[in-house]
C-alpha positions as CSV (number, residue, x, y, z in Angstrom):
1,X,0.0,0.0,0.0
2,X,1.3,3.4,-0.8
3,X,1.6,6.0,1.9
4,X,0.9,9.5,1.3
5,X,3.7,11.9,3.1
6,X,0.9,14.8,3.2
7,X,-1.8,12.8,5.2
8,X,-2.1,13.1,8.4
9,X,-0.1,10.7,10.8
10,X,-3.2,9.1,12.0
11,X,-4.1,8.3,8.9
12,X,-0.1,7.1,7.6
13,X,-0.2,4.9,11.3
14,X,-4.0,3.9,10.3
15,X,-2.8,2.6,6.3
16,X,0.6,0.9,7.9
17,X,-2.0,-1.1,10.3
18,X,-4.7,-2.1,7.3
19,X,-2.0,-3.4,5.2
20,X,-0.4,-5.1,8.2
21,X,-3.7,-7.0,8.9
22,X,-4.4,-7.9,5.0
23,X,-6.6,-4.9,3.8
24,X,-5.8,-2.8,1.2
25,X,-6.9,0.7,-0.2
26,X,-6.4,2.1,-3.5
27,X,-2.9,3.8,-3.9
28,X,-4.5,7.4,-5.0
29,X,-7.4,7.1,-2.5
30,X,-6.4,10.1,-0.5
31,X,-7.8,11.4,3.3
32,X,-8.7,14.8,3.6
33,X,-9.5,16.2,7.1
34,X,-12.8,17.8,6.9
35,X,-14.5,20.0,9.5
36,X,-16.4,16.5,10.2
37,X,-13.6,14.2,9.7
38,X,-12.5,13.1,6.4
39,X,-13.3,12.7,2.8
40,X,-11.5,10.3,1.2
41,X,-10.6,12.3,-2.3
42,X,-8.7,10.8,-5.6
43,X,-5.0,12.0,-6.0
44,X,-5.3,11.1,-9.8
45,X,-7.9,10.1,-12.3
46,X,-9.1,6.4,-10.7
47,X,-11.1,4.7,-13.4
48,X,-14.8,3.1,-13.4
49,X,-15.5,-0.5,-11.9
50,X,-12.3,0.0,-9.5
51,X,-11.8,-2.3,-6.3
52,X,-11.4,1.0,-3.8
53,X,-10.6,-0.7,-0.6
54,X,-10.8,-4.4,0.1
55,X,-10.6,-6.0,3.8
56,X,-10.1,-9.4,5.2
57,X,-13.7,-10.6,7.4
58,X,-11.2,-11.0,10.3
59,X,-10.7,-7.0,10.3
60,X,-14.3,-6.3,10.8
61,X,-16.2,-5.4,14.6
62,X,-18.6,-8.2,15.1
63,X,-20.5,-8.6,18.2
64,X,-18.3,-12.0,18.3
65,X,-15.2,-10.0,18.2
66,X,-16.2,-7.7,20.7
67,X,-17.6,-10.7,23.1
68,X,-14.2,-12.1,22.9
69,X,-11.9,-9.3,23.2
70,X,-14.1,-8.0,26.6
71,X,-13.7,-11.5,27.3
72,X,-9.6,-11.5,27.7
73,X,-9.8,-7.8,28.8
74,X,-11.9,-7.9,31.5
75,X,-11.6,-11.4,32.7
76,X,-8.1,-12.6,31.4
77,X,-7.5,-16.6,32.4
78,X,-10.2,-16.3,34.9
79,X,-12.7,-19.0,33.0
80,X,-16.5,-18.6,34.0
81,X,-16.2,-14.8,35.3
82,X,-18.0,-13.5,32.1
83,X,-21.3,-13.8,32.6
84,X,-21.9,-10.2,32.9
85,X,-21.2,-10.0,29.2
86,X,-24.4,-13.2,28.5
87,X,-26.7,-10.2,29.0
88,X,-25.2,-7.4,26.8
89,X,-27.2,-7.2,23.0
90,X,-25.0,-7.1,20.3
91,X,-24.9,-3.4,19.9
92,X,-23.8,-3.2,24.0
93,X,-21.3,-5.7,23.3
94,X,-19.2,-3.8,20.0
95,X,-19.8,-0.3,21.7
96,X,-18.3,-1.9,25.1
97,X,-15.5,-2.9,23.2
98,X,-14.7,0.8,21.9
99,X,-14.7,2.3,24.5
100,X,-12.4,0.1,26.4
101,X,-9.8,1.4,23.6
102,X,-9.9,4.8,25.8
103,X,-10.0,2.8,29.1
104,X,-7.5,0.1,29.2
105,X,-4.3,-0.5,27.7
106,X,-3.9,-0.7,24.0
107,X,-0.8,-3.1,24.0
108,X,-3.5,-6.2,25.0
109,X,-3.4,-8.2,21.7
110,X,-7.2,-8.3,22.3
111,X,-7.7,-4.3,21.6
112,X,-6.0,-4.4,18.4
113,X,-8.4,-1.9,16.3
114,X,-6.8,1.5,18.1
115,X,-5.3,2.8,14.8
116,X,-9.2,2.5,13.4
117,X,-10.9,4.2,16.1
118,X,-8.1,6.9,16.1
119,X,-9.1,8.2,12.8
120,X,-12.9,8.6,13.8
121,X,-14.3,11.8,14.8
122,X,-13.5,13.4,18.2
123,X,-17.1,13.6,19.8
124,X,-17.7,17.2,19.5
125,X,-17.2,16.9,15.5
126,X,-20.1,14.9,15.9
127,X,-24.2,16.3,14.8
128,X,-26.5,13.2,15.6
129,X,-29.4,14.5,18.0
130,X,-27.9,13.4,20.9
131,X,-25.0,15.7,20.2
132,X,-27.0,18.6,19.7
133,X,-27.4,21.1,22.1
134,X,-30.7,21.9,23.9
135,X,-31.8,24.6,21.7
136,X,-31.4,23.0,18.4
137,X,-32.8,19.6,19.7
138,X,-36.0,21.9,20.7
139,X,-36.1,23.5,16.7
140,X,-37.4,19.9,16.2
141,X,-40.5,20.0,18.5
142,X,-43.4,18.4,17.3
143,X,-41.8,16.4,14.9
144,X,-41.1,12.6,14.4
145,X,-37.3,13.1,14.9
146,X,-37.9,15.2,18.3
147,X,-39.8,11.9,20.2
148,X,-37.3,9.5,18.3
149,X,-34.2,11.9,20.0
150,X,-35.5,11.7,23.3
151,X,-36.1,8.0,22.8
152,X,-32.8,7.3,21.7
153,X,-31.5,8.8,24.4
154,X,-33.4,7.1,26.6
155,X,-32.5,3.4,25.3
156,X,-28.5,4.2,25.2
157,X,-28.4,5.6,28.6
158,X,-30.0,2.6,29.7
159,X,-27.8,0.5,27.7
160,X,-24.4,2.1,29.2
161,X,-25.7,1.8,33.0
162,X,-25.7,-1.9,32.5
163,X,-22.6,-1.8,30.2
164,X,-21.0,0.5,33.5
165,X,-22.1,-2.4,35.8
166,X,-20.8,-5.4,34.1
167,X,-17.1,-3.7,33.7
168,X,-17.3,-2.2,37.2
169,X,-17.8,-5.8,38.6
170,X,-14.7,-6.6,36.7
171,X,-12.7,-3.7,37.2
172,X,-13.8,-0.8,39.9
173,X,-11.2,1.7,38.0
174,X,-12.3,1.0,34.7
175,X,-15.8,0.9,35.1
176,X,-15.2,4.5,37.0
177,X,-14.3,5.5,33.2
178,X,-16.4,4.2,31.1
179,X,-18.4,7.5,31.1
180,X,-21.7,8.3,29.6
181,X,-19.7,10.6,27.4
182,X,-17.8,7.7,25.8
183,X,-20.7,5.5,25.3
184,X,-22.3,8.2,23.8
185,X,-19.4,8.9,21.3
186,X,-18.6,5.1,20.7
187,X,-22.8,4.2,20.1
188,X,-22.7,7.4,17.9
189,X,-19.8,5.4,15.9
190,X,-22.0,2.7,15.4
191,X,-25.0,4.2,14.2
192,X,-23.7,6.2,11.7
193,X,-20.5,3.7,10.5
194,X,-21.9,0.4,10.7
195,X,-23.2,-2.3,8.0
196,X,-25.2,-5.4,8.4
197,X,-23.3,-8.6,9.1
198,X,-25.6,-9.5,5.9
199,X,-22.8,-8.1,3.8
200,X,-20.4,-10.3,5.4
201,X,-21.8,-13.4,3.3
202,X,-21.4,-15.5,-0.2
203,X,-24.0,-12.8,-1.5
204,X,-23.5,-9.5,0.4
205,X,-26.5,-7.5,0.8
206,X,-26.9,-3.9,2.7
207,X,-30.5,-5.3,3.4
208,X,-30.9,-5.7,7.4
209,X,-33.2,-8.8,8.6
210,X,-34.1,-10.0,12.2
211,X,-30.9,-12.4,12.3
212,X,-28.4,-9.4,11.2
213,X,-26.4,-7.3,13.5
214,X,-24.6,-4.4,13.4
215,X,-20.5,-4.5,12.2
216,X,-18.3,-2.0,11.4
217,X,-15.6,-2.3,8.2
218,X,-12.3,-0.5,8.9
219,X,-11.2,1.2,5.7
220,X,-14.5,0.4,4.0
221,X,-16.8,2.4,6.3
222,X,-14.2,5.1,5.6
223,X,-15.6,6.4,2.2
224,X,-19.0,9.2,2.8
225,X,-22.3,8.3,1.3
226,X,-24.1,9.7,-2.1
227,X,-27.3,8.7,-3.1
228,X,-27.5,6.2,-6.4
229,X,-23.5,5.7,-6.4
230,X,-23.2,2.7,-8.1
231,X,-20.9,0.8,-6.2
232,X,-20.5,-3.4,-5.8
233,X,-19.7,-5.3,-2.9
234,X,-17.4,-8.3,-3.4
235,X,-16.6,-11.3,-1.7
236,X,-13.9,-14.0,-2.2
237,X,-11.3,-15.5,-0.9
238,X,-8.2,-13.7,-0.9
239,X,-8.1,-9.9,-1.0
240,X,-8.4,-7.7,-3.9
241,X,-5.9,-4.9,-4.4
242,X,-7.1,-2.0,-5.4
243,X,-5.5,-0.6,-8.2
244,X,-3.8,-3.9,-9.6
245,X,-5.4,-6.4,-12.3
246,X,-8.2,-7.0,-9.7
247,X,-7.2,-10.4,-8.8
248,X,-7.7,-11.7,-5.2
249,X,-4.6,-12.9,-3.4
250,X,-3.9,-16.2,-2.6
251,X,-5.1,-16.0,1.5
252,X,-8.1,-18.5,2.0
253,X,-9.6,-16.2,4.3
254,X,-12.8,-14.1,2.8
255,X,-12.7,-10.9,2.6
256,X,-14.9,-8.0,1.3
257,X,-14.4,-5.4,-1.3
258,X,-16.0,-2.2,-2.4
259,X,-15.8,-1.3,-6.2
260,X,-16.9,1.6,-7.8
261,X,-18.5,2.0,-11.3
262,X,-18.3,5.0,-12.1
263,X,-14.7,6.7,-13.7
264,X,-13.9,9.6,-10.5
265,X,-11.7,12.5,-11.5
266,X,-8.5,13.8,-9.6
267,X,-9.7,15.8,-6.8
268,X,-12.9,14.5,-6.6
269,X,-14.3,12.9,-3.5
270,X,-14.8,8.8,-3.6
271,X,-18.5,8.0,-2.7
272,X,-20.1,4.9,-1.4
273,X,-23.6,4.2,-0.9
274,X,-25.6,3.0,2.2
275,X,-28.5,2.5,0.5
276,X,-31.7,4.1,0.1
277,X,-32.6,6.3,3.7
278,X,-34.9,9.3,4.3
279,X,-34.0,12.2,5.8
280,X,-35.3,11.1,9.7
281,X,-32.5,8.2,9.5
282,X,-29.4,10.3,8.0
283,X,-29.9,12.8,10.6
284,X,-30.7,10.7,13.7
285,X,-28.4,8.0,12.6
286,X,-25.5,9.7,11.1
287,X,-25.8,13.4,11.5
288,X,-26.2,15.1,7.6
289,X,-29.3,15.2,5.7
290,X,-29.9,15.5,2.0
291,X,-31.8,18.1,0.0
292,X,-35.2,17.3,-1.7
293,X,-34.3,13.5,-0.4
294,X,-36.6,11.6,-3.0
295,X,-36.5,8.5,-0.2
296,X,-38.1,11.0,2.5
297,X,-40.9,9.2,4.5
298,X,-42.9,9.8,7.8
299,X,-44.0,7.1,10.1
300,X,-47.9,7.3,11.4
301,X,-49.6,5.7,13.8
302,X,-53.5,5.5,14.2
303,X,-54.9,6.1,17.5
304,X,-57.9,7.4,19.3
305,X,-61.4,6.3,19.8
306,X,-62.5,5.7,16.3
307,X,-59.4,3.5,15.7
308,X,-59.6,1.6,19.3
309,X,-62.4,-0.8,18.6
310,X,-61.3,-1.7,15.4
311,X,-59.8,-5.1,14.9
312,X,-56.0,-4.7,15.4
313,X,-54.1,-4.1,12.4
314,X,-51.7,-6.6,11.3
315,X,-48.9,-3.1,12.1
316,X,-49.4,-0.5,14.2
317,X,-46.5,1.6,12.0
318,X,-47.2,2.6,8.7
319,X,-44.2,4.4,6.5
320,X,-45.4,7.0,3.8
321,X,-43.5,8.5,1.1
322,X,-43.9,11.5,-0.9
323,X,-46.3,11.6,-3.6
324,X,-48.2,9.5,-1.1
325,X,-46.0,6.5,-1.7
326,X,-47.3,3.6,0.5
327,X,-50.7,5.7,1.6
328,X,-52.9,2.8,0.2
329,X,-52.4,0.2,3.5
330,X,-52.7,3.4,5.8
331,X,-56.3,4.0,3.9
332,X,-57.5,0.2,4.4
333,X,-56.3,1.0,8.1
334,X,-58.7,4.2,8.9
335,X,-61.7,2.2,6.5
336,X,-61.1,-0.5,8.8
337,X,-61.8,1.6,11.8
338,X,-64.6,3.6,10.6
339,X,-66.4,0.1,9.8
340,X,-65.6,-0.9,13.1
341,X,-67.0,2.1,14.9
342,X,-70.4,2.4,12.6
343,X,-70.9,-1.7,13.9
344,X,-70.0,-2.8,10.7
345,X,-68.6,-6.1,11.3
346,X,-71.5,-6.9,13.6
347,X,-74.1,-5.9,10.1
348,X,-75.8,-9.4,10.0
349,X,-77.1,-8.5,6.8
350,X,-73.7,-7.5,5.3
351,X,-71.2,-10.2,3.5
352,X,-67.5,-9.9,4.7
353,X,-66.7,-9.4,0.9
354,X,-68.9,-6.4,1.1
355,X,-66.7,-3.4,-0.2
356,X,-67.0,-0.5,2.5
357,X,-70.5,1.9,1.9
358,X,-69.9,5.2,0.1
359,X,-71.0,6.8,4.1
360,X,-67.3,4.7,5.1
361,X,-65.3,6.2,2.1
362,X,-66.5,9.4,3.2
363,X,-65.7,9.1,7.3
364,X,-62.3,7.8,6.4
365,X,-61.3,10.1,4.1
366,X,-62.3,13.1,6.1
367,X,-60.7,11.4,8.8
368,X,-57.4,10.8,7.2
369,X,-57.0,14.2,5.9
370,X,-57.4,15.6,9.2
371,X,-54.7,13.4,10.5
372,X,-52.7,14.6,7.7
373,X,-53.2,18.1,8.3
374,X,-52.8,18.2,11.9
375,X,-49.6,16.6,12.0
376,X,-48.5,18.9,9.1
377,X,-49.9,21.9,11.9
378,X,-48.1,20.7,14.4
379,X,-44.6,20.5,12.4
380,X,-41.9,23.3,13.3
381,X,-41.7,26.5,11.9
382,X,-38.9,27.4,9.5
383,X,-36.9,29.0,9.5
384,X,-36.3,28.5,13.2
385,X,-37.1,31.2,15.6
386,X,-33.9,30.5,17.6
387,X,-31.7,30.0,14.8
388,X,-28.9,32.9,15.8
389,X,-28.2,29.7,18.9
390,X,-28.0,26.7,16.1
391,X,-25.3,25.6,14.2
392,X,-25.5,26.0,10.5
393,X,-25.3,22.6,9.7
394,X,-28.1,21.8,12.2
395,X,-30.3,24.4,10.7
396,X,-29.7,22.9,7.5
397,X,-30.6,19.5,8.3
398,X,-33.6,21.2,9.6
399,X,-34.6,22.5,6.4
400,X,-34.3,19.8,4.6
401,X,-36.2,17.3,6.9
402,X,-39.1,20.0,7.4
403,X,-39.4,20.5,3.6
404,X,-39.8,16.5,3.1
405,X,-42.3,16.2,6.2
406,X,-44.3,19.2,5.0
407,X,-44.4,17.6,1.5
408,X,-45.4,14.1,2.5
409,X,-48.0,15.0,4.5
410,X,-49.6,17.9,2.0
411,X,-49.7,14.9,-0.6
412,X,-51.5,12.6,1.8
413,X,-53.9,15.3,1.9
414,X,-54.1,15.5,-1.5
415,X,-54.6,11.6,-1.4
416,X,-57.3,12.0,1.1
417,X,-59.2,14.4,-0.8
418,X,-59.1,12.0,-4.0
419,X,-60.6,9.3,-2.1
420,X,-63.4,11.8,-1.3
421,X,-64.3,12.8,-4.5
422,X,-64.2,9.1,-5.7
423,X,-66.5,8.3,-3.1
424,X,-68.7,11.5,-4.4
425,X,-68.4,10.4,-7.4
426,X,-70.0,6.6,-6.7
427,X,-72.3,8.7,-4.6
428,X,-73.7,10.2,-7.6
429,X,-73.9,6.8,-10.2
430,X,-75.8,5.1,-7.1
431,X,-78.2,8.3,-6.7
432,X,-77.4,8.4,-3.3
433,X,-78.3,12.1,-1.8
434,X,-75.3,13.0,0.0
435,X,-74.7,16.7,1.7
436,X,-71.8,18.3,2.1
437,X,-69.9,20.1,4.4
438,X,-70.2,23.1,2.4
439,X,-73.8,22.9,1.7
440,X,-74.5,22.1,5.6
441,X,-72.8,25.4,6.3
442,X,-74.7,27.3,3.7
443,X,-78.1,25.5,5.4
444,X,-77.1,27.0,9.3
């Protein structure tokens, strides 16, 4: 692997310790300290369909990793001590093992990803929620992402008092250390770096499932994210070097690759791509948002009388997109309701294939654009009233969430409204006489 003389030294020590341990990064991928850590930009023109950086599996943070190294940290030759660790999840158990980088001493053989960690942000370069201060976390009120904040919060806290505990038994000193501060910094990390261990696989896949966890990829995770980068992940055995004939080595130890297809010029920055995310999860998970984000969504829940006695939905959660993207099951949801509350379901006269009475369409509709508009009320203003005390970044993020939100929820208006006049419309071709808000008014 070739050094570069002008990066910084954390970044020489962290290249010297990749290629040490069997990873490899393209010779003219170059780090560039940013204001939020580094971009990782090409030195000269790097053609498409290019194995950028390629990793052994045995370099990555597992939650198996992580058990172990706690393991021979904390508990040394001192078989059957552990079972403080049995009750950690998986995410407790790699952030654990992060944190004990700052704790205890480095030169344990078990610690051994210290050049890694040393190139990740320091924790007040970081702009997740949780990171920011009270008055911009407050520019959020009334929003999804303000209750999902305070959640968050909520569950890592809780997650580092029994992380505190279980090292504490082993250690009094250490467990004096291991700060909120650091968990904070080292969950952060993983929330904003990590992959699913599905991509660690015959067939990688970025796609999360109830058997996946959470793992970071040193080198890989290195690279920032754009939207629609084509990229491919690679596995095989043996490790591709970037910038040779592309192929593997002869080690029979997997390992996983990142190529780019698309040709990137000198200067400009190398992108990866974590997928498809809106707005809510960049910002709460990794701290930037996007502009116009086509993948925006907002989560809904139905609640309240009318939705109480109706049969419980096969999900409580429904996710929405804009242009009303995924409205349709939220729709079935309120018509289910309304039919419950007008004793539908207990009709004896009515078939269970029955489509729902043109009196339904109308209740749900109404009812579903009221939900739609409310929420959009009770969004946050922007621009901010306290913006001279936020960041600029922050504010940004807020603009660009607010505008999704705002735009989502005007189109499941819009949706709502359709289903009305549809429902009119049928009114009509039956010769039902239906009266309107408008005329009722007009009546008074």
């Amino acid at each position: 692997m070739e050094l570069n003389d002008h990066e910084p030294s954390d970044i020489v020590a962290f290249k010297r310790w990749l290629a040490e341990n069997g990873a490899h990064i393209h010779p003219h991928a170059h780090f560039k300290r940013m204001a939020s850590g580094f971009d990782v930009i090409a030195v000269q023109d790097i053609p498409a369909d290019t194995t950028v950086v390629s990793i052994p599996f045995s370099l990555a943070i597992t939650p198996e990793v992580s058990k172990r190294a706690l393991e021979t940290t904390l508990y040394g030759d001192q078989h059957g001590t552990s079972e403080g660790l049995e009750g950690l999840s998986e995410r407790q158990l790699v952030c654990a093992y992060l944190c004990m980088h700052w704790i205890a001493e480095r030169s344990q053989n078990a610690l051994r990803h210290g050049p890694y960690i040393d190139t990740l942000p320091s924790p007040e370069r970081l702009l997740t929620p949780l990171h920011f201060t009270p008055a911009e976390i407050d520019a959020f009120r009334g929003s999804n992402l303000h209750g999902a904040a305070l959640d968050r919060r909520s569950e890592w806290e809780a997650e580092w008092a029994q992380c505190k505990a279980v090292i504490s038994t082993a250690n009094q000193t250490w467990g004096d250390e291991f700060t909120w501060n650091k968990y904070l910094t080292a969950s952060t990390y993983l929330s904003s770096r990590a992959f699913p261990s599905t991509v660690l696989s015959e067939t990688p896949s970025l796609v999360t499932t109830p058997a996946s966890c959470p793992v970071l990829l040193p080198g890989i995770d290195s690279l920032n994210h754009a939207r629609a980068q084509p990229v491919s992940w690679v596995v095989s055995r043996g490790v591709y070097v970037p910038g040779s004939s592309g192929t593997p080595t002869g080690s029979s130890e997997p390992s996983i690759s990142l190529v780019i297809h698309t040709p990137t010029d000198h200067g400009r920055q190398l992108f990866n791509n974590y997928g498809p995310k809106p707005n809510s999860e960049l910002i709460l998970g990794y701290g930037f948002s996007l502009a116009n984000n086509p993948d925006d969504t907002i989560v809904l829940k139905l609640g309240g009388p009318s939705a109480a006695s109706a049969p419980a939905p096969s999900s409580s959660r429904w996710e929405v997109g804009r242009d009303a993207h995924g409205a349709e099951p939220v729709w079935q949801a309120v018509l289910d309701a309304i039919g419950a509350q007008n004793g539908d379901d207990d009709d004896e006269d009515m078939d269970a294939d029955d489509p729902p009475s043109v009196e339904d369409d109308l209740c749900a509709a109404d009812m579903l654009a009221e939900m739609a508009q409310s929420l959009y009320d009770r969004l946050p203003s922007y621009p901010p009233l306290n913006a001279s005390e936020m960041r600029s970044d922050v504010v940004e993020m807020l603009e660009h969430y607010i505008e999704g939100q705002r735009d989502i929820l005007q189109s499941l208006v819009e949706f709502a409204r359709e289903k009305e006049a549809q429902a009119l419309q049928q009114a009509r071709e039956l010769g039902l006489d239906i009266i309107e808000e408008d005329e009722e008014l007009e009546e008074d």
